[in-house]
Residue, then its C-alpha position, 0 to 999 in steps of 0.5 A: x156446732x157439727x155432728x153430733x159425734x164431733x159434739x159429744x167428743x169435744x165435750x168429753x174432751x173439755x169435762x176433765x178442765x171444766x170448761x164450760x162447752x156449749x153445744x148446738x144441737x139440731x135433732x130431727x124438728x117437726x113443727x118448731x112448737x115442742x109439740x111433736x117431741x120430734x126434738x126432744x133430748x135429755x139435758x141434765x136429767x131432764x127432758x128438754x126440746x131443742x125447737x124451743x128450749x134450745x138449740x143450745x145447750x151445756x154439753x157437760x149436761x147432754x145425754x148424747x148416748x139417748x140423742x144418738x140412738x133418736x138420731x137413728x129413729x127415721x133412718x129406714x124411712x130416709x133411706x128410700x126413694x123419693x116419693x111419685x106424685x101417685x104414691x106415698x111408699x112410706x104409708x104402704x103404697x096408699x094414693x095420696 
């Protein structure tokens, strides 16, 4: 459990062993059912959604390149301000 960097490493580092390496990974989660695909990772080729296939799963298996780049996707929108009571600077300044 940690950063996803730190995950991806000590799984590159026990692959060579075979040791068996479980990771837990906790991806950006919307709504908890899968249904938003907010959490969605490659594991073994397939895809899988950590709010209700995980948040476990063989390290050995994770396309931690794809997880990676996804963890990257809202990085603009955390960036900014927190949001006044009379706009959303996300949706372009609207009134809520």
């Amino acid at each position: 459990m940690g950063p996803v960097p730190m995950m991806h490493a000590v799984a590159e580092l026990t692959r060579p062993f075979g040791i068996e390496t479980i990771v837990s990974l906790n991806p950006i989660m919307i709504d908890g059912t899968g249904m938003c695909g907010g959490c969605r990772v490659m594991v073994g080729g397939e895809m899988k959604f950590a709010c209700v296939d995980g948040p476990e799963f063989d390290g050995h298996q994770v396309d931690f390149a794809s997880l990676q780049d996804r963890l990257t996707t809202y990085r603009e929108y955390e960036s900014l301000p927190p949001h006044s009571n009379s706009k959303c600077r996300i949706a372009g300044g609207d009134p809520l």
